[in-house]
C-alpha positions as CSV (number, residue, x, y, z in Angstrom):
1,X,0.0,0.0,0.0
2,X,1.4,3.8,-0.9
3,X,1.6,6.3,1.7
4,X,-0.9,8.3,2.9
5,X,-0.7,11.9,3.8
6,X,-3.5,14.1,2.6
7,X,-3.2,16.9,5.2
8,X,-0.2,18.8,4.0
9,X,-2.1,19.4,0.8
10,X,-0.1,17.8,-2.2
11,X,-0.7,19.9,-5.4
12,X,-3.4,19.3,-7.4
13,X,-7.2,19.1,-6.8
14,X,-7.3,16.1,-4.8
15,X,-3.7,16.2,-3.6
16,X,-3.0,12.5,-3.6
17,X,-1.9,12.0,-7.1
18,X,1.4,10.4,-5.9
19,X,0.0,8.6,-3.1
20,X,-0.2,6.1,-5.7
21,X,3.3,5.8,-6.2
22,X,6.4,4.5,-4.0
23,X,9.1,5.3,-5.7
24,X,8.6,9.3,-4.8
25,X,11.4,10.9,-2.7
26,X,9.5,11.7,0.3
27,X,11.9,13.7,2.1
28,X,12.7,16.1,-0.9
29,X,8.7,16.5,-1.7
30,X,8.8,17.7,2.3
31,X,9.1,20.9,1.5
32,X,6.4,21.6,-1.1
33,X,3.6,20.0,1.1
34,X,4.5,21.9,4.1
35,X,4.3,25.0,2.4
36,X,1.2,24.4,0.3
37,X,-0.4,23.3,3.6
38,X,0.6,26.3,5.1
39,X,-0.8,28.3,2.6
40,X,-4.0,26.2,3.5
41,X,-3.7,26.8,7.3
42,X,-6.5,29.7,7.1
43,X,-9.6,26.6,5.8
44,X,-8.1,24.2,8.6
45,X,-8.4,26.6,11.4
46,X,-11.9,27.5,10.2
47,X,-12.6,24.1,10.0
48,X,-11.0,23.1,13.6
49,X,-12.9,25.6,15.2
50,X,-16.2,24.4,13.7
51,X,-14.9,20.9,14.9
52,X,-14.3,22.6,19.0
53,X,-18.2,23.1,18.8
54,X,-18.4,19.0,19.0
55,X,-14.9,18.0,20.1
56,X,-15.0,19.7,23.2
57,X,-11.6,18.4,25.2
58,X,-10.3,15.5,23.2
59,X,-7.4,13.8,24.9
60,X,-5.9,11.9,22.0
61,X,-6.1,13.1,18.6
62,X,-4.8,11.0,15.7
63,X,-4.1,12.9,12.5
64,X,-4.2,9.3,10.2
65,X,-2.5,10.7,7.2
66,X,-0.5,13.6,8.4
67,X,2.8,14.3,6.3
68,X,5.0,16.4,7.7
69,X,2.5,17.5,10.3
70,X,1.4,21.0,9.6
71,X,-1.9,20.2,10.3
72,X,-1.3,18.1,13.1
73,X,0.5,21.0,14.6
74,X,-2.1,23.1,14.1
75,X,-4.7,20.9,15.9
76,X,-2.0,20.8,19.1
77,X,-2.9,24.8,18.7
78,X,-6.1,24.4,18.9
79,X,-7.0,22.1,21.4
80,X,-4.0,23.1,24.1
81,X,-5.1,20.2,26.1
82,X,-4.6,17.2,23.7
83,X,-1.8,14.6,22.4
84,X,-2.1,14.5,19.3
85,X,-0.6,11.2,17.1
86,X,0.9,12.2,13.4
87,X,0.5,8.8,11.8
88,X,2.3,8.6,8.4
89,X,3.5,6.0,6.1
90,X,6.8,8.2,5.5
91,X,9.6,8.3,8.3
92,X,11.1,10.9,6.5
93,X,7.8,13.3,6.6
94,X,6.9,12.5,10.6
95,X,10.9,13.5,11.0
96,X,10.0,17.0,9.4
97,X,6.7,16.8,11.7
98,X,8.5,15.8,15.1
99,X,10.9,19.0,14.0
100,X,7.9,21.5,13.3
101,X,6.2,20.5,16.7
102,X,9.6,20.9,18.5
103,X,10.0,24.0,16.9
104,X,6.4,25.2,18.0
105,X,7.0,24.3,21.2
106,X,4.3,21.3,21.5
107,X,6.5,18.5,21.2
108,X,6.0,17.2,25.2
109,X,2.5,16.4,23.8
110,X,3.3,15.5,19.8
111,X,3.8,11.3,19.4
112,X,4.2,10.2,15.4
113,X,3.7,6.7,14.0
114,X,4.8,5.1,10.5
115,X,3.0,2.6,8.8
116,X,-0.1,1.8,6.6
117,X,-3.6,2.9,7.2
118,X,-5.3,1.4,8.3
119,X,-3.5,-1.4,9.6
120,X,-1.2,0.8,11.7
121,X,-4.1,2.3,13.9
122,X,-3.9,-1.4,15.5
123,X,-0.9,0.1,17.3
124,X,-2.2,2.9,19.1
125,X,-1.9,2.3,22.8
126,X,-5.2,4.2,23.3
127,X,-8.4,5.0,21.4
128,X,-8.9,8.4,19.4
129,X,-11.5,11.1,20.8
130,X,-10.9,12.8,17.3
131,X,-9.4,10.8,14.4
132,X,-8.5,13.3,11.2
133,X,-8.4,11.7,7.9
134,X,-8.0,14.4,5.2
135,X,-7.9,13.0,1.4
136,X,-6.2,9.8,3.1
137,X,-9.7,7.5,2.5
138,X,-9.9,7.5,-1.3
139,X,-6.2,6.1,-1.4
140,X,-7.9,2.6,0.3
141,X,-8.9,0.8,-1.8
142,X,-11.9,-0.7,0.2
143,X,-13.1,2.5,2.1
144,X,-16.1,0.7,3.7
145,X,-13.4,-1.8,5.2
146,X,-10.4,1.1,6.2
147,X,-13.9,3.0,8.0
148,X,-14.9,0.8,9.9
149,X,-11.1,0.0,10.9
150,X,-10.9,3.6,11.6
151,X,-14.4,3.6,14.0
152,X,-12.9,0.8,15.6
153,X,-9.9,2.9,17.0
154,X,-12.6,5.6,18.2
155,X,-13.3,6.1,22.0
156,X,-16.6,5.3,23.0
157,X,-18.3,8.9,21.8
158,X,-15.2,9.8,19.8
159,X,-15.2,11.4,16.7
160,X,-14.2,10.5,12.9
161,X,-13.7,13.6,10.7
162,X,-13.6,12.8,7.2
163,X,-12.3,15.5,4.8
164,X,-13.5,14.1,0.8
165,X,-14.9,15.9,-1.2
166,X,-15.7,20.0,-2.0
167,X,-15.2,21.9,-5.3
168,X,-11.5,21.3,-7.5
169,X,-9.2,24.3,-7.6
170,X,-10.1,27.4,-9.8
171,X,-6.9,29.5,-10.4
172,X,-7.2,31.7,-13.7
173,X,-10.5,33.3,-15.1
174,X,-12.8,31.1,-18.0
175,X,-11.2,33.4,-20.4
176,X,-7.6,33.5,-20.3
177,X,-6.9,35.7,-23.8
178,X,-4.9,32.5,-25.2
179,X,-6.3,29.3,-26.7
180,X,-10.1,28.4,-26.0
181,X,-11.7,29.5,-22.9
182,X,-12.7,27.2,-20.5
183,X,-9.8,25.3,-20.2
184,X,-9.7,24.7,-16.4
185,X,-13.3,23.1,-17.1
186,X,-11.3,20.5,-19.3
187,X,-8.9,19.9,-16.9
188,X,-11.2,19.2,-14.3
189,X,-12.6,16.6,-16.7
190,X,-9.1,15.0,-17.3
191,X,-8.7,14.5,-13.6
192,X,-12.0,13.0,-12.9
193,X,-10.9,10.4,-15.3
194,X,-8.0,9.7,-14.1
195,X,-9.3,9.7,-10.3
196,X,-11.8,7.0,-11.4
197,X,-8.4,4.9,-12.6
198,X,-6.6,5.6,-9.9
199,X,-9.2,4.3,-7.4
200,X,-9.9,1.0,-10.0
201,X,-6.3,0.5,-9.9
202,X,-5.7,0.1,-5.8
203,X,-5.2,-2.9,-4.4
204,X,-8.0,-4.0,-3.2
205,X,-10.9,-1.6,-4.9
206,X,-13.7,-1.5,-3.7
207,X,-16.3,0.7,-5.8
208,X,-18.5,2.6,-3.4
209,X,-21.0,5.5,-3.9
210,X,-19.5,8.4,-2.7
211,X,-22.0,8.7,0.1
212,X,-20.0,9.2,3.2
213,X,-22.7,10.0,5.9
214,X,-24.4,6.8,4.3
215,X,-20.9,5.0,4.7
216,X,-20.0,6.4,8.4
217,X,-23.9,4.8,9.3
218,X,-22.6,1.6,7.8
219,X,-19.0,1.4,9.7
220,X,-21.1,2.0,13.1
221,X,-21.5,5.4,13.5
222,X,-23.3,8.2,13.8
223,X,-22.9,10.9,11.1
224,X,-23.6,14.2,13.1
225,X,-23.0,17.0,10.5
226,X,-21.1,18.1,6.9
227,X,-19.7,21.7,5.6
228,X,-17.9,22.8,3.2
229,X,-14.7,25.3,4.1
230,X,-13.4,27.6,1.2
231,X,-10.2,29.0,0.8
232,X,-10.3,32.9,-1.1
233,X,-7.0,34.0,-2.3
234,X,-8.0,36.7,-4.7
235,X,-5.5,38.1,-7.5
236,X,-2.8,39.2,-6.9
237,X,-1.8,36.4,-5.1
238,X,1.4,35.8,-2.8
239,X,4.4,34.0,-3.8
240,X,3.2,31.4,-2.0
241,X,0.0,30.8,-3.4
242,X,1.6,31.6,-7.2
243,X,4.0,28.6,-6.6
244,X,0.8,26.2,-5.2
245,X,-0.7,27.3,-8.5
246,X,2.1,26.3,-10.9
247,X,3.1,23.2,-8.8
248,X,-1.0,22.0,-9.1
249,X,-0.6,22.5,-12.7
250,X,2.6,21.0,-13.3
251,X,1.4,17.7,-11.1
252,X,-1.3,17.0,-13.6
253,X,0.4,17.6,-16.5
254,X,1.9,14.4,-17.6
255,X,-1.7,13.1,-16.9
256,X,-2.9,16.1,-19.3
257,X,-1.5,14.4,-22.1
258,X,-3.7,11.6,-22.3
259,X,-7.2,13.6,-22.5
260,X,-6.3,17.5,-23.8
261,X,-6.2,17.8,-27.1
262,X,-3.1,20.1,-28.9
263,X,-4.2,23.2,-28.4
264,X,-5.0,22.4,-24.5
265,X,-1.6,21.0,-24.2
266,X,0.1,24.0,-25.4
267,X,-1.6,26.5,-23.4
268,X,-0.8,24.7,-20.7
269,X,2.7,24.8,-21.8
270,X,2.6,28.3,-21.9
271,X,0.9,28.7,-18.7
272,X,4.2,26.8,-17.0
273,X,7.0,28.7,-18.9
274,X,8.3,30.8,-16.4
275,X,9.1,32.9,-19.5
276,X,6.1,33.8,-21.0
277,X,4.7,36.6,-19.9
278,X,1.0,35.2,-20.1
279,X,2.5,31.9,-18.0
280,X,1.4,31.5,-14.2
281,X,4.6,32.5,-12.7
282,X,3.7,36.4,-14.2
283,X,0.4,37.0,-15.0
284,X,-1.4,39.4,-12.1
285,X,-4.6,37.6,-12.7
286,X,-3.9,34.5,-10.8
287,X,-5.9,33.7,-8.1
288,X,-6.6,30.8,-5.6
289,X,-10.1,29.4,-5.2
290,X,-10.9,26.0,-3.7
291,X,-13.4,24.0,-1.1
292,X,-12.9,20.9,1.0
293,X,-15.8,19.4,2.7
294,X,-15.7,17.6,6.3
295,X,-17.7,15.0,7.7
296,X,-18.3,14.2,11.2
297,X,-19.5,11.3,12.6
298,X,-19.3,9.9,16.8
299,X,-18.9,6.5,17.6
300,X,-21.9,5.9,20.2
301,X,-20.9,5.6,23.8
């Protein structure tokens, strides 16, 4: 099974392209997630604090998919009072996520674990009063099997947050003044395909309808409530957000090739050219617009 790390937000729309793949270098991608996920910090801690309204002093919280533990250091923010557990199938990440939590000063509280979701959640010496998984499900390939493994590892009245879903990445206007407009509309196509083979191709698949309140009821729990969390970078955007942009793009673009036709291909050529004045890296119209939905669900105690 790949890794898993879905929180520090790898670029493109459902930032898990690679999560297919072991023969990444994990500690030399380290850097790129942790600043994409920082750039992303703003929809997590909107979405933590609408978590505090139902996780009201967690002890343990797992973060089952964490990379190099933005995220979970930003839950050891929010809830001063909890352990929080960075579980990752790449040493290398939890190493940069031990260092960020040291560095943050939370690291008396911080615990990481390596190995495979779900299996590794059978080596947790306690049960989870909040268990993350951001993006990490849809790289199981039976999700009804890896919920109910991760309800399982729940504390009587715990609580599973599931982040699937929400609205792909919009970053340039339908109109772009090169090629034929509506290009991001394509591209969104293209990736849907190639989601649907990357799911087929897991070890494992199970095909599942995409309904996760409907699949939290099935793995035991009960699904509480669902919303949507948008993050609004308007033009013009920070270097930051300008290099999240051109590394989303430049992930999908080997997958590009196989559905875009010509003209497609070179405008999105022209977009990644650092030298072309109407490329990403220089236009003043690039913007950052995207939404990721959470589900929660308690285990009954």
């Amino acid at each position: 099974m790949a890794h898993h790390h879905h929180d520090e937000h790898e670029p493109g729309h459902e930032h898990g392209a690679h999560h297919g793949h072991t023969d990444l270098d994990w500690a030399e991608m380290g850097p790129v997630l942790e600043s994409s996920a920082e750039l992303f910090a703003p929809l997590y801690e909107r979405a933590f604090g609408w978590l505090a309204q139902e996780v009201t002093e967690p002890g343990l919280i797992v973060d089952a998919g964490s990379g190099p533990g933005v995220v979970s250091c930003l839950f050891a923010e929010t809830f001063p009072g909890a352990r929080i557990l960075a579980v990752d199938g790449s040493e290398a990440l939890l190493e940069r996520a031990r260092a960020r939590a040291g560095r943050q000063g939370v690291a008396d509280r911080f615990g990481t674990l390596a190995g495979e979701l779900p299996d590794v959640l059978g080596e947790l010496d306690y049960p989870a009063d909040l268990l993350w998984a951001s993006r990490s499900l849809h790289h199981l390939g039976d999700q009804r099997a890896a919920l109910a493994a991760f309800a399982r590892h729940l504390a009587p009245g715990g609580t599973l947050a599931l982040m699937e879903g929400g609205l792909p990445l919009r970053f340039l206007p339908r109109d772009i003044g090169m090629g034929r407009p509506g290009l991001q509309a394509r591209i969104d196509a293209v990736e849907a395909e190639w989601f649907t083979r990357m799911r087929t191709d897991l070890p494992g698949h199970v095909a599942e309808t995409e309904d996760w309140p409907a699949l939290l009821t099935a793995a035991g729990l009960k699904p509480t409530r669902t919303h949507s969390f948008l993050l609004d970078l308007p033009a013009p955007v920070s270097d930051r957000a300008r290099a999240y942009v051109v590394a989303s793009l430049s992930h999908m673009r080997d997958k590009l090739a196989e559905g875009l036709d010509a003209e497609d291909l070179a405008t999105v050529d022209r977009l990644l050219d650092p030298d072309d004045e109407a490329g990403l890296h220089r236009r003043p119209d690039v913007f950052v617009l995207e939404a990721h939905t959470v589900h929660t669900a308690v285990r009954p105690g």
